[in-house]
Structures are given as structure tokens and as C-alpha cells.
C-alpha positions as CSV (number, residue, x, y, z in Angstrom):
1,X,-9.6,4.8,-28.0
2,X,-10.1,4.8,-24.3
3,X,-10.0,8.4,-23.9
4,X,-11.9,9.3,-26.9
5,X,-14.5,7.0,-24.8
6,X,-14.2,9.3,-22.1
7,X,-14.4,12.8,-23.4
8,X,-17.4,11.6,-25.4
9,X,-19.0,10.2,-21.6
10,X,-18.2,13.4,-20.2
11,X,-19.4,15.3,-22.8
12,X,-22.2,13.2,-23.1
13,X,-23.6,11.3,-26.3
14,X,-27.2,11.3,-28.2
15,X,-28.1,7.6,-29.7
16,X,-30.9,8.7,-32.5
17,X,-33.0,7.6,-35.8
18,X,-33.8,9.0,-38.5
19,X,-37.1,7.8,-41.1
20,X,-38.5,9.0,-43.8
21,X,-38.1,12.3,-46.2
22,X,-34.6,12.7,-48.1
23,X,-31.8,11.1,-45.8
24,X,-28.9,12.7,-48.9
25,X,-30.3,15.7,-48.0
26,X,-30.6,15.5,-44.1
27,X,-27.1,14.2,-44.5
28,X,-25.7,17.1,-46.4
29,X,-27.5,19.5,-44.2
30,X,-26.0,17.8,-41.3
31,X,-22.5,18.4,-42.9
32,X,-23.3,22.1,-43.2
33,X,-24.1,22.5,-39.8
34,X,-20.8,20.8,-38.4
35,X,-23.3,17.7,-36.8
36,X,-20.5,15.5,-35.9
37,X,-21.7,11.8,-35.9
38,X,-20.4,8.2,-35.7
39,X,-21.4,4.2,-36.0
40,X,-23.7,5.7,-38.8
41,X,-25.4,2.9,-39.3
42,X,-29.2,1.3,-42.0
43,X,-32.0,-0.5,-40.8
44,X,-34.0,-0.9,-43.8
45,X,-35.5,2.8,-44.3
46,X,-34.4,4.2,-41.2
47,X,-30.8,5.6,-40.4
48,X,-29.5,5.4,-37.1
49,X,-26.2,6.6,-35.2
50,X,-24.6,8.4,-32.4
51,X,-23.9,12.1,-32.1
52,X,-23.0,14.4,-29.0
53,X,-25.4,16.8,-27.4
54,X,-24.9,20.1,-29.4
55,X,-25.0,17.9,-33.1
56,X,-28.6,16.7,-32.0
57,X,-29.8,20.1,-31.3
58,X,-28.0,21.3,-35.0
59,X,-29.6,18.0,-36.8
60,X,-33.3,19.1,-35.1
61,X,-32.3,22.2,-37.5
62,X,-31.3,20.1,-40.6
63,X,-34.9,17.5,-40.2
64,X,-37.5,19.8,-40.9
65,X,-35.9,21.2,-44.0
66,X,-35.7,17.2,-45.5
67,X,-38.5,15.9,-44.1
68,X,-36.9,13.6,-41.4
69,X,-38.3,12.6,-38.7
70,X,-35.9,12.7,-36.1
71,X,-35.9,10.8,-32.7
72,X,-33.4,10.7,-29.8
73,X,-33.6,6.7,-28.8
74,X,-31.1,7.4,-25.7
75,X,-28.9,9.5,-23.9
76,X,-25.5,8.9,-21.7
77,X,-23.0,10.9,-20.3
78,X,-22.4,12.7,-17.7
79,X,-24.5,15.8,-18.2
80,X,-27.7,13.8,-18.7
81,X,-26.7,11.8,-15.4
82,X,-26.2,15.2,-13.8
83,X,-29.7,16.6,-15.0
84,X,-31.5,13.2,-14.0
85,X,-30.4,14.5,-10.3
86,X,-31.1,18.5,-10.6
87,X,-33.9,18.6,-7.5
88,X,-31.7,16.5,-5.1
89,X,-30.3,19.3,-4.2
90,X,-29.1,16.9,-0.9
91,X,-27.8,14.3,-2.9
92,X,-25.5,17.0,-4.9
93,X,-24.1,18.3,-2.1
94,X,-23.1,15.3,-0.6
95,X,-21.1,14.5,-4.1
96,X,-19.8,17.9,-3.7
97,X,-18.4,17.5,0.6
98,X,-17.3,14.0,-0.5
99,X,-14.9,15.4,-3.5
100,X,-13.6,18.4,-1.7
101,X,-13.0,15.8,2.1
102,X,-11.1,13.7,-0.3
103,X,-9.1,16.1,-1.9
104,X,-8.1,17.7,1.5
105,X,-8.1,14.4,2.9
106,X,-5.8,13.1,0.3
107,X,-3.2,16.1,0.8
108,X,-2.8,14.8,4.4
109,X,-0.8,11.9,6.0
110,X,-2.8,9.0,6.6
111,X,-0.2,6.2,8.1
112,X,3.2,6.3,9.5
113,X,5.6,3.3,9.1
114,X,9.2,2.6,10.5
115,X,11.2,0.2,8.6
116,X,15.1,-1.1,9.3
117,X,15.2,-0.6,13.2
118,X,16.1,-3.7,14.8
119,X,17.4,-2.9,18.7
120,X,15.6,0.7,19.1
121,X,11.8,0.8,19.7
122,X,9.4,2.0,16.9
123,X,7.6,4.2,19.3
124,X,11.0,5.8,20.6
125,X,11.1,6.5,16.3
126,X,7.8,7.8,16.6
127,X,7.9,10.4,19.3
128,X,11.2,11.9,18.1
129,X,10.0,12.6,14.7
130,X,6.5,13.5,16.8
131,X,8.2,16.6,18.6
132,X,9.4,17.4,14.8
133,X,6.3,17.4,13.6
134,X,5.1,14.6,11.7
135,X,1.9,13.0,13.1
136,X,-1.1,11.4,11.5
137,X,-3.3,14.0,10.3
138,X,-0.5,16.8,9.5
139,X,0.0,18.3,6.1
140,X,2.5,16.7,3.5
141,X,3.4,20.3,2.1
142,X,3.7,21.8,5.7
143,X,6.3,18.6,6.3
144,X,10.5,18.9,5.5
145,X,11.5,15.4,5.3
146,X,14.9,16.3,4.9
147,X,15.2,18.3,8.0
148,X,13.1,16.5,10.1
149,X,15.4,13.2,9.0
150,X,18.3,15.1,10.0
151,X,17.2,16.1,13.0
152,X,16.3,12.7,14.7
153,X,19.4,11.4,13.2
154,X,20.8,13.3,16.1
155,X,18.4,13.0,18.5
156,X,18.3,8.8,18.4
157,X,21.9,7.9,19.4
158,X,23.0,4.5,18.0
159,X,21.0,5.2,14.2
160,X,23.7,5.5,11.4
161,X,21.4,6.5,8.6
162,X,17.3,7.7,8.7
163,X,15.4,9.0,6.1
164,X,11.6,9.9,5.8
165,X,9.6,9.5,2.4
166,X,6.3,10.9,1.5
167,X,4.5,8.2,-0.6
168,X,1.2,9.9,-1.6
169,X,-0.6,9.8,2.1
170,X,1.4,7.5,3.6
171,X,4.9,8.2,5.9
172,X,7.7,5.7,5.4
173,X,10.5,6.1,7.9
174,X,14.0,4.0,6.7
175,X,16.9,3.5,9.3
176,X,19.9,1.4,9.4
177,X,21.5,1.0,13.0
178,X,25.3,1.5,14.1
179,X,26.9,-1.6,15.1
180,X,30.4,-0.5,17.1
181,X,32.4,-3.8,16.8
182,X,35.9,-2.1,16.9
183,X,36.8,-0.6,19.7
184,X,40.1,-0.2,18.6
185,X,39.4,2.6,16.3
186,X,41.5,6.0,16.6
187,X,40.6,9.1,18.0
188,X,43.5,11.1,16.6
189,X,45.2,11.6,20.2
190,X,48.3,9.7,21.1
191,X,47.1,6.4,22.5
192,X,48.1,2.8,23.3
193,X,46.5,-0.3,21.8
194,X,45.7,-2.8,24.6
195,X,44.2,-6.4,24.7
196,X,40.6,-6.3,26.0
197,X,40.5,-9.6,27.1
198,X,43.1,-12.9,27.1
199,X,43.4,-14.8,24.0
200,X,46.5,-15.7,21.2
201,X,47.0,-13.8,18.7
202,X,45.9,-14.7,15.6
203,X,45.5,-12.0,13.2
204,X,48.0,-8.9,13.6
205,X,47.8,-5.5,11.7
206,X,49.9,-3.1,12.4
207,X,48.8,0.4,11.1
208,X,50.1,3.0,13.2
209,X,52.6,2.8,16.0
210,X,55.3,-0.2,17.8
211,X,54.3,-3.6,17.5
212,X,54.8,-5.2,21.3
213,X,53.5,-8.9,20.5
214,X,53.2,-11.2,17.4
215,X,50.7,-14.0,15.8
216,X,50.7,-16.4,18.3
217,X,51.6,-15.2,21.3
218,X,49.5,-15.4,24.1
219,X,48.6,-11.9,26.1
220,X,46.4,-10.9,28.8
221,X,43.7,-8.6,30.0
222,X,45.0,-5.1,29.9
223,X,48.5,-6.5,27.6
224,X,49.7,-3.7,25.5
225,X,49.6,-5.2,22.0
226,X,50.7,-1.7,19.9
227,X,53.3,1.2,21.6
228,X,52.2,4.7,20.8
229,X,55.3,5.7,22.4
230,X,58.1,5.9,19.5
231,X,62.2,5.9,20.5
232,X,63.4,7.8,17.6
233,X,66.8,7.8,16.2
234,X,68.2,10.9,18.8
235,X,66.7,8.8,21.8
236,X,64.0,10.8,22.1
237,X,60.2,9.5,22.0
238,X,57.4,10.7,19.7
239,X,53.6,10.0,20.3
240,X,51.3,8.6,18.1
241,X,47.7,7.7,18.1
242,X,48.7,3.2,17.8
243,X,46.3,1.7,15.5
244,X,46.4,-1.8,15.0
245,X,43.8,-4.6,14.0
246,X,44.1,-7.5,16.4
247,X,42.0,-10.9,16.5
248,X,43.0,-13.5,19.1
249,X,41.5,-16.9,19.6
250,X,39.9,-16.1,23.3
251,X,37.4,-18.1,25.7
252,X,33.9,-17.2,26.1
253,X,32.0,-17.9,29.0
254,X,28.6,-16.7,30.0
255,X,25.4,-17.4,31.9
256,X,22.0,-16.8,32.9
257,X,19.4,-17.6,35.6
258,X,15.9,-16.9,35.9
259,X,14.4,-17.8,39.6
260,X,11.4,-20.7,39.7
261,X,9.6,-17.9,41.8
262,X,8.5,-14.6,41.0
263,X,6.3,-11.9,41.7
264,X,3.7,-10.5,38.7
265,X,1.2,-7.8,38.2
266,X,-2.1,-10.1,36.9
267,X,-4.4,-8.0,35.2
268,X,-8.2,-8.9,36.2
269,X,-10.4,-8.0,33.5
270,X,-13.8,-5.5,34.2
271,X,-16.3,-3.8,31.9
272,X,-15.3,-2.9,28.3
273,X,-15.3,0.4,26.6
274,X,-15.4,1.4,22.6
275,X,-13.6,4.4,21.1
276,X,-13.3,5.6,17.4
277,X,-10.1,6.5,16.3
278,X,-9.9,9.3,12.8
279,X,-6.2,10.7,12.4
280,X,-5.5,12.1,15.5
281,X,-9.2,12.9,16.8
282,X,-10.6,10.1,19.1
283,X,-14.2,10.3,20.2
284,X,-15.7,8.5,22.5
285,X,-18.5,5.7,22.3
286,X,-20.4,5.6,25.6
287,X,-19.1,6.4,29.0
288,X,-14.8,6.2,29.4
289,X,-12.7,5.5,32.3
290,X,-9.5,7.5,32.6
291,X,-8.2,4.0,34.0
292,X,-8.8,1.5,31.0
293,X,-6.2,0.1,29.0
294,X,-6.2,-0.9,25.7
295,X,-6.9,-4.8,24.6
296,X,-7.7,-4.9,21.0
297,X,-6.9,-2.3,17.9
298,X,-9.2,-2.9,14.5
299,X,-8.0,-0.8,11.8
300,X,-9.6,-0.4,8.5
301,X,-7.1,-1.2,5.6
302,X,-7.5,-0.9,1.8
303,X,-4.8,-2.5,-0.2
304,X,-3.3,-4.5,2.4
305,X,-2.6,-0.7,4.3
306,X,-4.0,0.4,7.5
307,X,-5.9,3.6,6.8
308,X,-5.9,6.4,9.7
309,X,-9.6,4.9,10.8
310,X,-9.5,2.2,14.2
311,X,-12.2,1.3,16.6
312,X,-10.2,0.8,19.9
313,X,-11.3,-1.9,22.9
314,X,-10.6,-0.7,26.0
315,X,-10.9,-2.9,29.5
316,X,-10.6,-1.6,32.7
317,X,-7.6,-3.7,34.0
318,X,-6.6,-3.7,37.4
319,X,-3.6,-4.8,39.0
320,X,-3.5,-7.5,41.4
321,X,0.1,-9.0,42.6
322,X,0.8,-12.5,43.0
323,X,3.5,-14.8,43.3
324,X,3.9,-16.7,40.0
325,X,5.4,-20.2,40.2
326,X,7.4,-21.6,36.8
327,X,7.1,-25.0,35.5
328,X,10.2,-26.8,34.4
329,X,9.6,-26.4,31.0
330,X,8.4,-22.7,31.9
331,X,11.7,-22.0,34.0
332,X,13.9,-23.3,30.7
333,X,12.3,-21.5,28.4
334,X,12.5,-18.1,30.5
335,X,16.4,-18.9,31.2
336,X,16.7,-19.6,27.7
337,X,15.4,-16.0,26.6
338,X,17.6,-14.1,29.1
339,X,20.5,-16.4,27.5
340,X,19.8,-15.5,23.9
341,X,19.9,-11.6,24.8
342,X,22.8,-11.9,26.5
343,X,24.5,-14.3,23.5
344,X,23.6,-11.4,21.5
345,X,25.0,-8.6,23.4
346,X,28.0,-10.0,24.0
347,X,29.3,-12.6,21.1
348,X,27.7,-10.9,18.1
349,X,30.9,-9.8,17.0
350,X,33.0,-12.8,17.5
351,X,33.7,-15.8,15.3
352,X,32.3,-18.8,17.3
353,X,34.7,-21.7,16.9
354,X,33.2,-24.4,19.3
355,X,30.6,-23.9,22.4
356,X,28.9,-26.1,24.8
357,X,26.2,-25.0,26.3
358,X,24.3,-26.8,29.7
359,X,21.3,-26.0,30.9
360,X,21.2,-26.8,35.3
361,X,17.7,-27.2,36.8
362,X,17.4,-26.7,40.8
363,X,13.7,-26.4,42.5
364,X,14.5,-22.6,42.9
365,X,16.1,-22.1,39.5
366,X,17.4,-22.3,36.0
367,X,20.7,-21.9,34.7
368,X,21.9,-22.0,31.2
369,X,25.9,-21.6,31.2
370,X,28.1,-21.3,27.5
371,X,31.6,-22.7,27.3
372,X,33.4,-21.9,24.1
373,X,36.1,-20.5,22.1
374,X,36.0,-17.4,19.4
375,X,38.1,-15.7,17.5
376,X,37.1,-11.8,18.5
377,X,38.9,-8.7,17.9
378,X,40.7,-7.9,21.6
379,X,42.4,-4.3,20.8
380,X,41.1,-1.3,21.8
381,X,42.6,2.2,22.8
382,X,44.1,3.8,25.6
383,X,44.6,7.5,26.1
384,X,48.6,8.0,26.9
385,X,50.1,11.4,27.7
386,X,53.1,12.7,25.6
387,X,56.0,14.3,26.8
């Protein structure tokens, strides 16, 4: 029904009445003449409906010949709307730039996204995919999302997976990040499996190679835990790349300190400049320094979606040293950061067991120091030379 609607708007649609003379007549003229017509409906003597533009001209054909007066009460559609605007020529063009800037517009990419990166920066993302080609502005059909995903797969070390998806104007990039928790893992060369730190053995896999220890034993730093040196049954050795999966129960210690005193850069604010941001074209609004720095950012968005349109604040910042003294609760909070980024670097892949963790507060610094116990995978591999 809705599009019947629509054909008949765009065709566009004669409301008329019809008095007097012989309407069985009219009627059968009408039906001669292929006058198409509908809600056909009686107002006492006068008859009234809807037909579309070329039936009203054929039913001006059929009055005169039964005596109808014939009236046309109101027109819609577009070709009436279309006509009431012939002389603005102006106004038609603009209808006309508007439709072809948005179908050009709409073949171009409006908004790039990253999504899945957690360690590597989104601008890193964005200026390796930037030297392949894909920037705001660019054409979708001039883009190879395949090869372009490949490509900074390679370029980005420490991404496991990337992908790039065109969705209508917009640029989605996806990315999952390698996460190397086993050093132990073979190369294929002959090689010994050695303990990376002191612990007791806990778990034991052997794979490939000579066990040299067992669950519970306790090793040290730099203990071999699996031979890739073989005796074989004639006494003489074979080598083999040792592979071996092996969790000890180990202590983890760590700490970090961040100084009450420091020196800063504070930025001292000056006059403000405007600029207006489309795609990739900026143009300036009033006189620029090549020296300001950017404060604020307002993008337009439509559906929750920034669109490729932002009027940028600018302030001329300038530099001005000075020797920054913490609080205490200051001082904790910036030992406490450094702490958490090193927790993360370094215990992410163990199983925490127990931990105590101090914080020590002097007049010229903070220190937060861990104390615990893990079980973490010690092996990992040592190139050996065969014989």
C-alpha cells in the first residue's frame, strides 16, 4: 500500500468533482478513454474522486460530451510541487548541488574508528593505514581493505589479527593484540629448556626431549629443566629442539618510586584561535599562529556518530618550567600508577597466589613495594649446538 502511495505522489494525483449532465455517461466515457480513478465517492448530485494527471486531462475529453461540469478541487505530487517552483531557477539549483554533493559525498569515507587495540596507540593505527591510503575524505571504491589490512598487519609488530570494514561512509578498523606468555615455545633448532627464574616445580610436561627435574623440585635461575641433548642406545647423542611446559610456584617481588619533587612544562594560556575542520580540508577563521595548540575538538554527530565536520579551539600555549611539588596523597597516587604498569608488565601472566603490598612515604618520595608468590610458567629456550 505504501508504495502504491508513492508512485501515485511522484506521479502526482488530481482531487476533482463532477455536477450535473449524465454522470452514467461521463462514467462510461471515462472507461473508454482508460481515466483511471479511485475513492469514487456521492455528495448528493455531485461525484467526486481522485485520478492522476493524464486521466484528468482524458476526463476534460469525456465532460463536454455528457454535460459535466468538471472541476479539479486539488492537486499533489511531485510534478505540481515542481511546477509551483519553475522561476526559482536559484532555488532548483540548489536542490540539484545538494543531491549530486550528497551522492559524491556519500561515496566517500566520512569517519575512521579503531576498535580492539588495547597496549598500541590509535594514532600509531592511524598513520600506518594513513601511508596505505585510507584517510577521511578518500574514496571507498579507490580503497582495498584486504590489502591495506594485510599490510599494517606487518607493519604494526605485536597485532595478531587486523581487519578494515567499509560500513557505508564510515571506516571500522578491528584488531586483536599478541600476548607472548610462553617463552618456552620451539623454534625447530636443537635447544635446551631452562628455568627463567627460581621456583618448585609444579606442573611438568614433557613434549620433546630429556626430563632433568620433576614436580617438586626446587631449581634455580638458569637450571636446565629439559636436555635437548639425547644419549642413544650406541652412546652416541642426538639433538633435539626440548619442549617442555613448566609452571613452578616462584616469588614475586617488585617496586616503584616516584620522587616528591619534579620538574614540569606548565602551559600558560594566550589568545584563542577558531578553525573549521571538512574531511581533510581545514580553513581558517581569522588570523592563525603556527605555534597554537589544540584545547577543545566539537564535532558534529548524527546518530550518536561523529560526522567528518569539527570546529577546532586553538590557544597559543607556551611553555614555562617549574618545579612541581607532590602532596602526600599526590605522591601515592603517582607511585601507585607507575606500580600498576609495572604489575601489568610483569605478572600478567602469572597465577597470583598471595601478595602484600606496602606503600613507604619519605619527604622526598613514595614507594610502593609487592611481596608475593605465583605460580608462572619458568621454561624457556636455549640455543645448543649439535655435534
Amino acid at each position: 500500500m505504501f508504495f502504491i502511495k508513492l508512485m501515485r505522489w511522484l506521479r502526482g494525483y488530481v482531487h476533482f468533482s463532477a455536477s450535473e449532465g449524465f454522470p452514467e455517461r461521463f462514467l462510461n466515457l471515462c472507461n473508454q478513454a482508460d481515466a483511471a480513478m479511485w475513492d469514487v465517492t456521492w455528495r448528493g448530485c455531485n461525484m467526486h474522486g481522485i485520478t492522476d494527471r493524464h486521466g484528468f486531462a482524458a476526463m476534460q475529453q469525456c465532460a463536454a460530451p455528457a454535460g459535466i461540469t468538471l472541476k479539479a478541487t486539488g492537486k499533489r505530487g511531485l510534478p505540481f510541487a515542481v511546477h509551483a517552483y519553475r522561476k526559482r531557477t536559484g532555488l532548483l539549483a540548489g536542490v540539484v548541488v545538494c543531491i549530486i554533493t550528497l551522492a559524491v559525498l556519500s561515496g566517500m569515507v566520512w569517519t575512521i574508528e579503531v576498535q580492539g587495540n588495547e597496549t598500541i596507540a590509535a594514532e600509531e593505527i592511524l598513520q600506518v593505514l594513513h601511508e596505505q591510503g585510507l584517510r577521511l575524505g578518500v574514496r571507498r571504491n579507490s580503497l582495498d581493505p584486504r590489502a591495506m589490512a594485510e599490510s599494517a598487519q606487518q607493519a604494526l609488530p605485536g597485532v595478531g589479527w587486523l581487519t578494515v570494514n567499509l560500513r557505508g561512509s564510515s571506516a571500522v578498523i578491528e584488531l586483536r593484540e599478541e600476548h607472548t606468555v610462553q617463552p618456552w615455545l620451539t623454534t625447530g633448532e636443537p635447544q635446551h629448556i631452562v628455568a627463567a627464574k627460581a621456583g618448585q616445580i609444579r606442573i611438568f610436561e614433557l613434549y620433546q626431549g630429556a626430563p632433568e627435574v620433576m614436580i617438586g623440585d626446587a631449581v634455580y635461575a638458569g637450571a636446565l629443566l629439559t636436555n635437548g641433548r639425547i644419549l642413544n642406545l650406541d652412546e652416541t647423542f642426538r639433538y633435539v629442539a626440548a619442549d617442555a611446559y613448566v609452571v613452578a610456584r616462584t616469588v614475586v617481588t617488585g617496586q616503584s618510586t616516584a620522587a616528591r619533587s619534579r620538574q614540569v612544562n606548565r602551559l600558560v594560556p594566550g589568545s584563542t584561535r577558531y578553525r573549521l575542520q571538512v574531511l581533510n580540508f581545514t580553513i581558517p577563521l581569522g588570523r592563525q599562529s603556527s605555534g597554537a595548540s589544540i584545547d577543545t575538538a566539537f564535532h558534529l554527530e548524527l546518530g550518536g556518530r561523529a560526522m567528518p565536520l569539527a570546529l577546532h579551539r586553538y590557544n597559543e600555549a607556551t611553555a614555562q618550567p617549574q618545579q612541581r611539588i607532590h602532596t602526600d596523597r599526590q605522591l601515592q597516587l603517582v607511585a601507585a600508577a607507575e606500580f600498576f604498569a609495572w604489575a601489568y608488565a610483569h605478572t600478567r601472566a602469572a597465577q597470583m597466589l598471595e601478595q602484600t603490598i606496602t606503600v613507604e612515604l619519605t619527604q622526598e618520595h613514595a614507594r610502593v613495594v609487592l611481596h608475593g608468590a605465583a605460580y608462572e610458567n619458568i621454561g624457556f629456550a636455549v640455543a645448543v649446538a649439535g655435534e
